[in-house]
Residue frames as qw, qx, qy, qz and C-alpha x, y, z in Angstrom:
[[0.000, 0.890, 0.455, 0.000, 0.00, 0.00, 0.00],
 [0.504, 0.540, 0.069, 0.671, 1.15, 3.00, -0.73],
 [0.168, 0.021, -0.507, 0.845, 1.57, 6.22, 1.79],
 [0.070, -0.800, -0.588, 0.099, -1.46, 7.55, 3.50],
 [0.160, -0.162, -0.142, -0.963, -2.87, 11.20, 2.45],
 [0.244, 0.099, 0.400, -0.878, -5.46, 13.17, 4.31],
 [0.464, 0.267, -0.084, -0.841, -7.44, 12.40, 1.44],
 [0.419, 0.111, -0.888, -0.153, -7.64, 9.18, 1.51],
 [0.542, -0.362, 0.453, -0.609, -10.30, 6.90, 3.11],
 [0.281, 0.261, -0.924, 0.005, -9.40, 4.17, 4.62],
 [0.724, -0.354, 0.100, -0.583, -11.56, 1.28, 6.40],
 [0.150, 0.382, -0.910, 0.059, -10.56, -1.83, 7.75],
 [0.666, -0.207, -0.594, -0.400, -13.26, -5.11, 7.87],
 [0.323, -0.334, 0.569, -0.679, -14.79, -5.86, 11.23],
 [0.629, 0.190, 0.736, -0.161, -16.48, -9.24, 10.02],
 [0.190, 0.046, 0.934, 0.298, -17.73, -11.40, 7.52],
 [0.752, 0.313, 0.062, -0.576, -20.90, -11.86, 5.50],
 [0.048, -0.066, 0.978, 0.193, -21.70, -15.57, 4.50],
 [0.809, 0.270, 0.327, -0.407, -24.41, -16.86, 2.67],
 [0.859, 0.014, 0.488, 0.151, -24.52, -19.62, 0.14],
 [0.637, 0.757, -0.023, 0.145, -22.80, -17.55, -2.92],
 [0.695, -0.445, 0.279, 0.492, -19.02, -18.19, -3.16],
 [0.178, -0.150, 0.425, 0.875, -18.06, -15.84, -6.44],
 [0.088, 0.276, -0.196, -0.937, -19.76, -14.06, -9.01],
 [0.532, -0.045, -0.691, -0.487, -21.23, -16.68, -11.18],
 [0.405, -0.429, -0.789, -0.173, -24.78, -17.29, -10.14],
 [0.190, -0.389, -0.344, 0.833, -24.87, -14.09, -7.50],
 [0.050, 0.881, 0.471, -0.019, -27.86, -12.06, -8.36],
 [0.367, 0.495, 0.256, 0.745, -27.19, -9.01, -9.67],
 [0.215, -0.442, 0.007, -0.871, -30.18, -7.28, -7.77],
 [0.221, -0.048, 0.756, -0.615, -31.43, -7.72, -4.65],
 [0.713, 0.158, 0.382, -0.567, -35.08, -7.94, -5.90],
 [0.653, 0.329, -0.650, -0.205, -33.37, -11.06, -8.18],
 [0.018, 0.325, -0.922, 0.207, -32.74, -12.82, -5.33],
 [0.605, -0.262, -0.664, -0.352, -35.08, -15.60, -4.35],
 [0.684, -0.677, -0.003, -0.272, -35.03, -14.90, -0.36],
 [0.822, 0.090, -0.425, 0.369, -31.69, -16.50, 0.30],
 [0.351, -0.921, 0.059, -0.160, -30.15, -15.50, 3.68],
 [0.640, 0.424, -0.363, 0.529, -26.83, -14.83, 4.94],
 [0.678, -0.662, -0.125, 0.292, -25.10, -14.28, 8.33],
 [0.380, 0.670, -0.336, 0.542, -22.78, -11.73, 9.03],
 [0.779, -0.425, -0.270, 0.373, -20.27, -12.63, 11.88],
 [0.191, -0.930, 0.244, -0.199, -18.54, -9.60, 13.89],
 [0.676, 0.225, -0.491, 0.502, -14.86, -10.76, 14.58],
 [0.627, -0.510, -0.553, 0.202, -14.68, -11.15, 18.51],
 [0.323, -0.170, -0.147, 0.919, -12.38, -7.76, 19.09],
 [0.228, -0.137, -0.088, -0.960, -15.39, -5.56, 17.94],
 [0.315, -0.489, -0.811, -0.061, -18.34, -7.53, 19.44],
 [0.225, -0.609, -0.563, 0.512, -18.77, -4.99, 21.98],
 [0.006, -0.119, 0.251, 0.961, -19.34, -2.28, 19.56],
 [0.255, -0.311, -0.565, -0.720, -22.77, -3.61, 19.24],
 [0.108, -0.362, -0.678, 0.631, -23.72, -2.97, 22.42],
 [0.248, 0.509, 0.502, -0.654, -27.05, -1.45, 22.82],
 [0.104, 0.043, -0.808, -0.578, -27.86, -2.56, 18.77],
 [0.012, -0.141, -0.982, 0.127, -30.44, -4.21, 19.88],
 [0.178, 0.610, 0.510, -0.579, -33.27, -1.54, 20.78],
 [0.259, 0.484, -0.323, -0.771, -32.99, -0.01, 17.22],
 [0.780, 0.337, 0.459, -0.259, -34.88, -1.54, 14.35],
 [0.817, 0.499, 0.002, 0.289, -32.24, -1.44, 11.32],
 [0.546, -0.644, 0.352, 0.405, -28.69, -0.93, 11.55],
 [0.622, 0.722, -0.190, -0.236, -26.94, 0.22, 8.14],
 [0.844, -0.408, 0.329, 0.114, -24.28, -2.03, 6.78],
 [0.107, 0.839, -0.418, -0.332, -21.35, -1.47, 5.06],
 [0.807, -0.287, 0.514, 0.050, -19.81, -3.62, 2.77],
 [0.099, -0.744, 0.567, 0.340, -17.17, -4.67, 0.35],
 [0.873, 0.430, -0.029, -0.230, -17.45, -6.77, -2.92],
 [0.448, -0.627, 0.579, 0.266, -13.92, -8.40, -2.54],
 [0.511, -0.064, 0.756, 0.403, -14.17, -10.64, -5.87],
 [0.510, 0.648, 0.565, 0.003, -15.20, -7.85, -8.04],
 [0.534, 0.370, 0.055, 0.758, -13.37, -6.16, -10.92],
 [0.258, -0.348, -0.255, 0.864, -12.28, -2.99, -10.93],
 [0.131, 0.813, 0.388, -0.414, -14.45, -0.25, -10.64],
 [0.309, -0.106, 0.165, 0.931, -14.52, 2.45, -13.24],
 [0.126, 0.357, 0.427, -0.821, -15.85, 5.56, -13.26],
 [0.527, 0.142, -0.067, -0.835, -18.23, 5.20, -16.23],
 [0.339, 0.156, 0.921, -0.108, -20.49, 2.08, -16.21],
 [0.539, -0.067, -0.384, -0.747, -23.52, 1.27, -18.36],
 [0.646, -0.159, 0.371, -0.648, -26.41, 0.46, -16.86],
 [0.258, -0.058, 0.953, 0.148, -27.27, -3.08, -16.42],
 [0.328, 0.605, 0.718, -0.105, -29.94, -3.88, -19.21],
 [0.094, -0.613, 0.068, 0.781, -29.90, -0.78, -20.96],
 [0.679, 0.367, 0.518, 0.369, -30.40, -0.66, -24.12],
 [0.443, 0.873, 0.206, 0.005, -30.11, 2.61, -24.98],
 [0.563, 0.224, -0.252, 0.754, -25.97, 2.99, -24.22],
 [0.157, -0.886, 0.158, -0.407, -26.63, 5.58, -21.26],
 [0.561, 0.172, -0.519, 0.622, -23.88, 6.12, -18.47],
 [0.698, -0.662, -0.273, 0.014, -23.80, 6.03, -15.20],
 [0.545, 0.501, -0.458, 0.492, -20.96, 8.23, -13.65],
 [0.777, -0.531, -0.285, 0.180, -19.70, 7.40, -10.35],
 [0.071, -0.799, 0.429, -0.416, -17.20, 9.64, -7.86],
 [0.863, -0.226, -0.311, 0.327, -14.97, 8.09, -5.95],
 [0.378, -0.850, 0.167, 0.327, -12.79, 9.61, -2.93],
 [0.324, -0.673, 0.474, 0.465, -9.55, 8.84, -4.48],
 [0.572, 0.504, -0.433, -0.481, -8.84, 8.02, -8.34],
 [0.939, -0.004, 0.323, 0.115, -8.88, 4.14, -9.23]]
């Protein structure tokens, strides 16, 4: 990794997410593709106590991190499209 700048933002993974997809192929695209499948995200034992008082709230937002997926770039085309429009995306720091 290279040096750290102000402008950089970093994060570092505080658990898991498992469910029954193990790479790309056959992973729903969209959530409202999926057929109901569930998954478990485990908290790694040094940050368990960050979810103290979790409990009383009704959603909690969750961050997360597509580890086996190309690289990003900043124009995409929509999935399905047909007409060739673009989709541009910002990112903190340049890819």
């Amino acid at each position: 990794m290279s040096e750290y700048r102000p402008e950089d933002i970093l994060y570092r993974s505080i658990g898991i997410v498992r469910s029954p997809y193990t790479g790309p192929s056959g992973t729903p695209i969209q959530a409202k593709a999926d057929d109901g499948t569930e998954a478990r995200v485990e908290v790694f034992p040094e940050f368990v106590e960050g979810l103290d008082g979790l409990k009383g709230f009704s959603h909690a937002i969750l961050l997360y991190h597509f580890h086996l997926s190309k690289k990003a770039r900043l124009k995409q085309k929509p999935f399905l499209d047909q007409a060739g429009g673009n989709i541009h995306m910002r990112y903190a720091r340049s890819i």
